[in-house]
SEVO-648055 format. One line per field, with one value per atom (N, C-alpha, C): residue number from 1; x, y, z; atom name. Coordinates in steps of 0.2 Angstrom, whole numbers, plus 2048, in hexadecimal, padded with zeros to 3 digits. Layout:
resi <- NUM; ...
xx <- X; ...
yy <- Y; ...
zz <- Z; ...
name <- CA; ...
***
This chain:
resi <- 1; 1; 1; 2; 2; 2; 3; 3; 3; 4; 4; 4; 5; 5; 5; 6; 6; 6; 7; 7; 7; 8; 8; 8; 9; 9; 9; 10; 10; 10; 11; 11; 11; 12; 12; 12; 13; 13; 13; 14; 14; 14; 15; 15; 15; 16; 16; 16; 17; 17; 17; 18; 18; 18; 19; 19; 19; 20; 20; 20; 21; 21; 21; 22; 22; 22; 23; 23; 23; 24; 24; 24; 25; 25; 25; 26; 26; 26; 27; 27; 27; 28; 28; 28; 29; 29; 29; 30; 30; 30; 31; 31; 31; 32; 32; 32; 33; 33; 33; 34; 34; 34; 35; 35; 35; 36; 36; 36; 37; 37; 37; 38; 38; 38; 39; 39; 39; 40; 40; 40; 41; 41; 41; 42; 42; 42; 43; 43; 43; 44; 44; 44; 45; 45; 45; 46; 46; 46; 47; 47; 47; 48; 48; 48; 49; 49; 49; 50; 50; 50; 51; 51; 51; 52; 52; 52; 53; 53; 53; 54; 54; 54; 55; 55; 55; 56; 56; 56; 57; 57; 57; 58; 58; 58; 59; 59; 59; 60; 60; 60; 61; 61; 61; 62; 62; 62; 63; 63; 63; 64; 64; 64; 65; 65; 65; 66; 66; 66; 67; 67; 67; 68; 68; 68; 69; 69; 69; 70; 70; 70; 71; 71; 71; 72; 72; 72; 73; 73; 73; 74; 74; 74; 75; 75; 75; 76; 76; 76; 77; 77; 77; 78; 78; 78; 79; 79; 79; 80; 80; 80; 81; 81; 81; 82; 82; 82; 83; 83; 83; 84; 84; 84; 85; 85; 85; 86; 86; 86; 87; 87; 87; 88; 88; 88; 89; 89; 89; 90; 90; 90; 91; 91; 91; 92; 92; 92; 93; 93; 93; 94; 94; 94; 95; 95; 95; 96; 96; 96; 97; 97; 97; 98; 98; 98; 99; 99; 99; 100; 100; 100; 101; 101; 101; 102; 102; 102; 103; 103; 103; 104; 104; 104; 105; 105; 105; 106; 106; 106; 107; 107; 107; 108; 108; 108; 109; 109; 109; 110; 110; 110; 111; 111; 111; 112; 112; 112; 113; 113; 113; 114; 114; 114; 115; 115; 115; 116; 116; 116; 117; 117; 117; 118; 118; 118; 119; 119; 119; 120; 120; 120; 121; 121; 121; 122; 122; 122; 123; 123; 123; 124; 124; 124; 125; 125; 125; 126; 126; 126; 127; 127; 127; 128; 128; 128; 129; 129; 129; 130; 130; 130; 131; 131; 131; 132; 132; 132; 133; 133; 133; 134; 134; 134; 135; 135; 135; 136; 136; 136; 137; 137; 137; 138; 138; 138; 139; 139; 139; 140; 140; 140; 141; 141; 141; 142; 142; 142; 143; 143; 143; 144; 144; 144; 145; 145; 145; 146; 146; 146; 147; 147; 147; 148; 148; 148; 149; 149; 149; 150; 150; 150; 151; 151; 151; 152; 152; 152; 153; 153; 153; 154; 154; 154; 155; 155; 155; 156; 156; 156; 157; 157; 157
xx <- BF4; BF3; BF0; BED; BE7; BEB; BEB; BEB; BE9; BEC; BE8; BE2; BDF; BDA; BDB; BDB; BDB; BD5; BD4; BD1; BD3; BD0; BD2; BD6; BD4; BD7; BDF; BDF; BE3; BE9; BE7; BEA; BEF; BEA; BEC; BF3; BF2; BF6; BFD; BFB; C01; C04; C01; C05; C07; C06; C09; C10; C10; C14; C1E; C1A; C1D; C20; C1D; C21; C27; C29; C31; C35; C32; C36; C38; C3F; C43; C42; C41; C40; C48; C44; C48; C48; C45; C43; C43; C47; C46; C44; C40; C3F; C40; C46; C46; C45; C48; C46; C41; C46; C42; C3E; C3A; C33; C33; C2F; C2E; C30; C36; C3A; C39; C3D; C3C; C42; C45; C4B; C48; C44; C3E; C3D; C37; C32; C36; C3C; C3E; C43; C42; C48; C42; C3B; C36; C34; C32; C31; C35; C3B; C41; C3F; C3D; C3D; C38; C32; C2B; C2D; C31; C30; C34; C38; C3E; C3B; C37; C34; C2C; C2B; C22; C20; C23; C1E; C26; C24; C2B; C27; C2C; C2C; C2F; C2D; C30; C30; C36; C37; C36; C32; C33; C33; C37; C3A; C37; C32; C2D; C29; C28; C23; C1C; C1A; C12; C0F; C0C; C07; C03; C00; BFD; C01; C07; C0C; C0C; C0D; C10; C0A; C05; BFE; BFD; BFD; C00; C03; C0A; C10; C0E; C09; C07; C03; BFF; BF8; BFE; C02; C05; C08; C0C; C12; C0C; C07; C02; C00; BFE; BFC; C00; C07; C0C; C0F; C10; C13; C0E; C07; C03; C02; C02; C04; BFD; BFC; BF8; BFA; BF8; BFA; BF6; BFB; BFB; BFB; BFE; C00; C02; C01; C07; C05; C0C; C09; C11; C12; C15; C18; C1E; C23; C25; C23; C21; C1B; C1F; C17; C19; C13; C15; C0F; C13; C12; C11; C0E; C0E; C0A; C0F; C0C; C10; C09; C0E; C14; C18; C1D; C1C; C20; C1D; C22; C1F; C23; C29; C2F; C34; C35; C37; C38; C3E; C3C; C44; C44; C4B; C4C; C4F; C4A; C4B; C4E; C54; C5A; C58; C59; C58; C5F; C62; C6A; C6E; C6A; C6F; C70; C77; C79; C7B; C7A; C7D; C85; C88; C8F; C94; C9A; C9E; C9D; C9D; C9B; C9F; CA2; CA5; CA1; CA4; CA3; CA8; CA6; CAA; CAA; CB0; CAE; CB1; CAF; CB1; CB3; CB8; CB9; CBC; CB8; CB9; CBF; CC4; CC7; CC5; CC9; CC8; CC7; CCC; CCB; CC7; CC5; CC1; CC6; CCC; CCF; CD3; CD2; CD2; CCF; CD0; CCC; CCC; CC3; CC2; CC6; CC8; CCA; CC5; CC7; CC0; CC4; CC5; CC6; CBF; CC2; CBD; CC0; CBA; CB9; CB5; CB7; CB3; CAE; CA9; CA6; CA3; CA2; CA0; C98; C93; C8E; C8C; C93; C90; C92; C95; C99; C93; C94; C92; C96; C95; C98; C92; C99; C96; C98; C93; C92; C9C; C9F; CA7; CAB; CA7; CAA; CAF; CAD; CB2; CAB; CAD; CAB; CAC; CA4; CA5; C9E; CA0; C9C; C96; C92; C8C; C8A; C87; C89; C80; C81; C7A; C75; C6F; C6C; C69; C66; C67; C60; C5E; C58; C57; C4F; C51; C51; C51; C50; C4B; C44; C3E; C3E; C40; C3F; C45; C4B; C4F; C4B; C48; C46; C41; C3B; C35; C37; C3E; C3F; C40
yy <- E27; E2D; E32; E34; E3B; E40; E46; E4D; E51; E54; E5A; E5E; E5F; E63; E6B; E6E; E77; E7C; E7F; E85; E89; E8E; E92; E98; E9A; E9E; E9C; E96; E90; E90; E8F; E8E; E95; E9B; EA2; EA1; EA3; EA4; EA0; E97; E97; E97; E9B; E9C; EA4; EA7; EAD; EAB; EA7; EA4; EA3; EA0; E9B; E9F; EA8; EAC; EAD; EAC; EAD; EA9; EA3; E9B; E9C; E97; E96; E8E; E89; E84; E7E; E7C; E75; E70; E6E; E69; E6B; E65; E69; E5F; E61; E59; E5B; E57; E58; E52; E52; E4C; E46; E45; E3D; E3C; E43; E43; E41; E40; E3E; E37; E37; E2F; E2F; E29; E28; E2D; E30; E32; E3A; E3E; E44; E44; E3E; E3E; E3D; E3A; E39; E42; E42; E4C; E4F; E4F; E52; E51; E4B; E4A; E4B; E4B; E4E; E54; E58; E60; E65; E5F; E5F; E5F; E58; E58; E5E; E62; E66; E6C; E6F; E76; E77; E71; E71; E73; E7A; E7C; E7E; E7A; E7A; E7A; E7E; E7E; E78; E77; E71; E75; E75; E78; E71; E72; E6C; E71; E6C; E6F; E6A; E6C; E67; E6D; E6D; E75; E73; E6A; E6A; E6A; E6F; E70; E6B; E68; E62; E5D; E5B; E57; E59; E60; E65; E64; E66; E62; E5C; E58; E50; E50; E52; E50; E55; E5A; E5F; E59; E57; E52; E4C; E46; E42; E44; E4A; E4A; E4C; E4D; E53; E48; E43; E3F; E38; E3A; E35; E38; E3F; E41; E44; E43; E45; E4E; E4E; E57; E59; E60; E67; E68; E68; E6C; E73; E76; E7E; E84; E81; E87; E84; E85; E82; E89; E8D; E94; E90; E92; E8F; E8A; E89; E84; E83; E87; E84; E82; E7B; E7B; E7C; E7C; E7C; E77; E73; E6F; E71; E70; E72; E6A; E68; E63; E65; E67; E6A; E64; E69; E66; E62; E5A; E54; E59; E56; E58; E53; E59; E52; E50; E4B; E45; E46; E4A; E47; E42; E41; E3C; E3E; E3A; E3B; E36; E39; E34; E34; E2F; E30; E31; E2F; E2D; E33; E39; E3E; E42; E45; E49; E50; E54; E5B; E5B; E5C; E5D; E61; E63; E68; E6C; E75; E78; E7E; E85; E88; E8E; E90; E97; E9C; EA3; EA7; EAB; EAB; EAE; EB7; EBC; EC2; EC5; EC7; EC9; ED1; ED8; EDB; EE0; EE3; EE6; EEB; EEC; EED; EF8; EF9; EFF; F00; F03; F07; F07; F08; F08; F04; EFE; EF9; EF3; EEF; EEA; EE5; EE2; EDB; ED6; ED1; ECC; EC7; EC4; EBF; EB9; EB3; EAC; EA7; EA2; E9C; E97; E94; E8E; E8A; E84; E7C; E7C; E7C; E77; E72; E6D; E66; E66; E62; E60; E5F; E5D; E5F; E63; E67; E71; E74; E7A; E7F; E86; E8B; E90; E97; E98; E9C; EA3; EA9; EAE; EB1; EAE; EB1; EAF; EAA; EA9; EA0; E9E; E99; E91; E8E; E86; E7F; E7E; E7B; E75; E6F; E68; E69; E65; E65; E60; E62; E5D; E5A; E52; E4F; E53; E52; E56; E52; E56; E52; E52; E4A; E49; E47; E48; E4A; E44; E43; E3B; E38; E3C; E36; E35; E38; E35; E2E; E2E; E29; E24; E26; E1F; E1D; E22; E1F; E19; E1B; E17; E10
zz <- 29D; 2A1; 29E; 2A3; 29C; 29E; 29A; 29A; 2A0; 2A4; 2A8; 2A5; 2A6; 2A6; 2A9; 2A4; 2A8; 2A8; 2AB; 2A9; 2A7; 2A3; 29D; 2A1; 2A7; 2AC; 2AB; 2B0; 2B1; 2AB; 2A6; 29D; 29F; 2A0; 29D; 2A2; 2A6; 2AB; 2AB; 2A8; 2A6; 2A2; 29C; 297; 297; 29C; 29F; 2A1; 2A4; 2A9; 2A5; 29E; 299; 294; 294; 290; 28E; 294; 296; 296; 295; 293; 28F; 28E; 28A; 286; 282; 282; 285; 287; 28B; 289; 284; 280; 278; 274; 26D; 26A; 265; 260; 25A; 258; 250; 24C; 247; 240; 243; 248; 24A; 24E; 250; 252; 25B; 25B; 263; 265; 267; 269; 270; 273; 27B; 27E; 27C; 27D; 27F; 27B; 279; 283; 282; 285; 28B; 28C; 295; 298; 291; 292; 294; 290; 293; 299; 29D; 2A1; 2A8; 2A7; 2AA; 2AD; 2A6; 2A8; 2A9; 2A8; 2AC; 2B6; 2B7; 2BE; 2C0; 2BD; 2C0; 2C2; 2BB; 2BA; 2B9; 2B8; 2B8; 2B1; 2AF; 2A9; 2A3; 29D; 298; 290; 28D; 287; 284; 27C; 27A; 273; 26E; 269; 263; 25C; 259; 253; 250; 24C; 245; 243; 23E; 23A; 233; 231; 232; 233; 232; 238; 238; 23E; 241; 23E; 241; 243; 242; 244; 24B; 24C; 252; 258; 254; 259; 25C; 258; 259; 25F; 25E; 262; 26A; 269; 26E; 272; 26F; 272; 275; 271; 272; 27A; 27B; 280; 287; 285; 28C; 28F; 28A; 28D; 28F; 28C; 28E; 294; 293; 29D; 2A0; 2A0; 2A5; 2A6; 2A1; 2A1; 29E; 29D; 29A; 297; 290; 28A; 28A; 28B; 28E; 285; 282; 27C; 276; 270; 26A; 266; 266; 261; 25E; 258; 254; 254; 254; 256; 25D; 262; 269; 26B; 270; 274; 27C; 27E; 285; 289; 28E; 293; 299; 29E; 2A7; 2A8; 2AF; 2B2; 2BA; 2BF; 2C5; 2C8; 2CC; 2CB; 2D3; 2D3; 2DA; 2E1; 2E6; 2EA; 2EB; 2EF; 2EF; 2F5; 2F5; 2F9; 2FD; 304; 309; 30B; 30B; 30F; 316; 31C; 322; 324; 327; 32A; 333; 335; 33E; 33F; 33E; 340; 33E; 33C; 338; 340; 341; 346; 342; 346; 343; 342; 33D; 33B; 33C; 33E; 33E; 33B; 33D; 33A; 33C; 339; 33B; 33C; 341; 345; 345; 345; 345; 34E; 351; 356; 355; 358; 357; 35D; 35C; 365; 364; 368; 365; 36A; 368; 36A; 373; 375; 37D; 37B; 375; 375; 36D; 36D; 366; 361; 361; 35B; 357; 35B; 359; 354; 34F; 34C; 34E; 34F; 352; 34F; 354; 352; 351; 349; 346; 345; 34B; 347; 348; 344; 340; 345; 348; 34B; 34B; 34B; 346; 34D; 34D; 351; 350; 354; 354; 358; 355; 357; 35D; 360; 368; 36C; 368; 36C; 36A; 36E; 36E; 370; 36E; 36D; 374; 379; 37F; 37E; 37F; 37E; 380; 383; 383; 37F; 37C; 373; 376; 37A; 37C; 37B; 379; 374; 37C; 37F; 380; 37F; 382; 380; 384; 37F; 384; 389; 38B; 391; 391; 393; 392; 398; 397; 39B; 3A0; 3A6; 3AE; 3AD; 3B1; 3B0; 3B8; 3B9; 3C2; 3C3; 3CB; 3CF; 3CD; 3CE; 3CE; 3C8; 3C2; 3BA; 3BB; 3C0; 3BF; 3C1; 3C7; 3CD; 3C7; 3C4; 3C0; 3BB; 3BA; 3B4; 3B5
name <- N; CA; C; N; CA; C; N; CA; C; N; CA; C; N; CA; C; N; CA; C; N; CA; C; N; CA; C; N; CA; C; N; CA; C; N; CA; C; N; CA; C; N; CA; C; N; CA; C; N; CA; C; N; CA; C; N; CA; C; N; CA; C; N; CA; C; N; CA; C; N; CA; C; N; CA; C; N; CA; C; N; CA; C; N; CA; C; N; CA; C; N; CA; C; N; CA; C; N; CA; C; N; CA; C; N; CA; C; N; CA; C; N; CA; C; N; CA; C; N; CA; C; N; CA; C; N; CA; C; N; CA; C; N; CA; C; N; CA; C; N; CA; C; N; CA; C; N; CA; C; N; CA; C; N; CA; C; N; CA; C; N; CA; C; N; CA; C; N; CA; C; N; CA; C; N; CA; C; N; CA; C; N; CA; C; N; CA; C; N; CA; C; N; CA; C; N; CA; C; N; CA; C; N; CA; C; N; CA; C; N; CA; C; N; CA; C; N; CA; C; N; CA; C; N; CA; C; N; CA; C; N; CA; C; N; CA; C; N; CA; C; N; CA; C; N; CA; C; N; CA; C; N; CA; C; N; CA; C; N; CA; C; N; CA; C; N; CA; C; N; CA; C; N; CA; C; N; CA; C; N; CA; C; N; CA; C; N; CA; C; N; CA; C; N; CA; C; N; CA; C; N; CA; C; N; CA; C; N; CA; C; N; CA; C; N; CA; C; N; CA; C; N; CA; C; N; CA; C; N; CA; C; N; CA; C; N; CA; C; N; CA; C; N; CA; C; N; CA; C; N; CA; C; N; CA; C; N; CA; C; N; CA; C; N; CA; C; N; CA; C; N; CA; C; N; CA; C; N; CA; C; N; CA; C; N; CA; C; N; CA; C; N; CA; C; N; CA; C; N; CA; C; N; CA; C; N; CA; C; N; CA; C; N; CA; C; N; CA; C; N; CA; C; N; CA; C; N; CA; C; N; CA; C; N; CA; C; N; CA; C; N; CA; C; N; CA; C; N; CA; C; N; CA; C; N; CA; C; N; CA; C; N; CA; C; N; CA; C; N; CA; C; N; CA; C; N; CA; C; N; CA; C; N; CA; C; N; CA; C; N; CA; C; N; CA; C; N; CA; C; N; CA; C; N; CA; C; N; CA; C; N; CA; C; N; CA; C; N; CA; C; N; CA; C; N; CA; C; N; CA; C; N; CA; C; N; CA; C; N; CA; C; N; CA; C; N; CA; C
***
């Protein structure tokens, strides 16, 4: 998988972005393992744009590993200023799952009934309603009722 490609524009703006990052990835002694690469790719799909902390002094090792991680997770090598580097790969849409079978579930309402004189406090209770209640402007719960479909729609049928 190759590298993203950016414009310089592109590049700046996310390593503006990336400032204020803290690192979410760190590689020590043993270098870029499978363990590295799946923590990264993790926090690629989560956040899109992530620091990675390595804790190595030779520079070219740090570039290596900056080139290695941009073309094993399909990312943009955005930055290396010392010991960090930074990655961006946008982040996938996610995936609903559409249920047909799903019904709206009991839910609670609060009805507020407010006193007849002014100086008095509204009374506030909690009532569960059910997917096929409904709540009428005088605060009373009732069912829905299936809706009337005329005669020529029955006869057509």
């Amino acid at each position: 998988m190759p590298a993203i490609q950016l414009t310089p524009a592109e590049r700046k703006q996310h390593r503006a972005d990336a400032h204020h990052l803290d690192p979410v990835v760190q590689i020590g002694a043993d270098g870029l393992t499978p363990a590295v690469v799946k923590e990264a790719d993790a926090a690629l799909k989560a956040h899109g744009l992530i620091k990675i902390r390595v804790f190595s002094d030779d520079r070219a090792a740090r570039e290596a590993l900056l080139v290695t991680l941009a073309e094993q997770l399909d990312a943009a090598p955005i930055q290396h200023i010392g010991k960090l580097l930074v990655l961006w790969r946008p982040i996938p849409p996610k995936e609903k799952a559409e249920r047909e079978d799903r019904k709206s579930g009991p839910r609670v309402v609060k009805l507020v009934k407010f006193s007849k004189s002014g100086n008095h406090r509204a009374t506030v209770t909690k009532v569960k309603v059910f997917g096929n209640q409904r709540v009428t402007a005088g605060g009373q719960i009732k069912r829905v009722k299936p809706r009337a479909t005329s005669v020529k729609k029955k006869v057509a049928e």
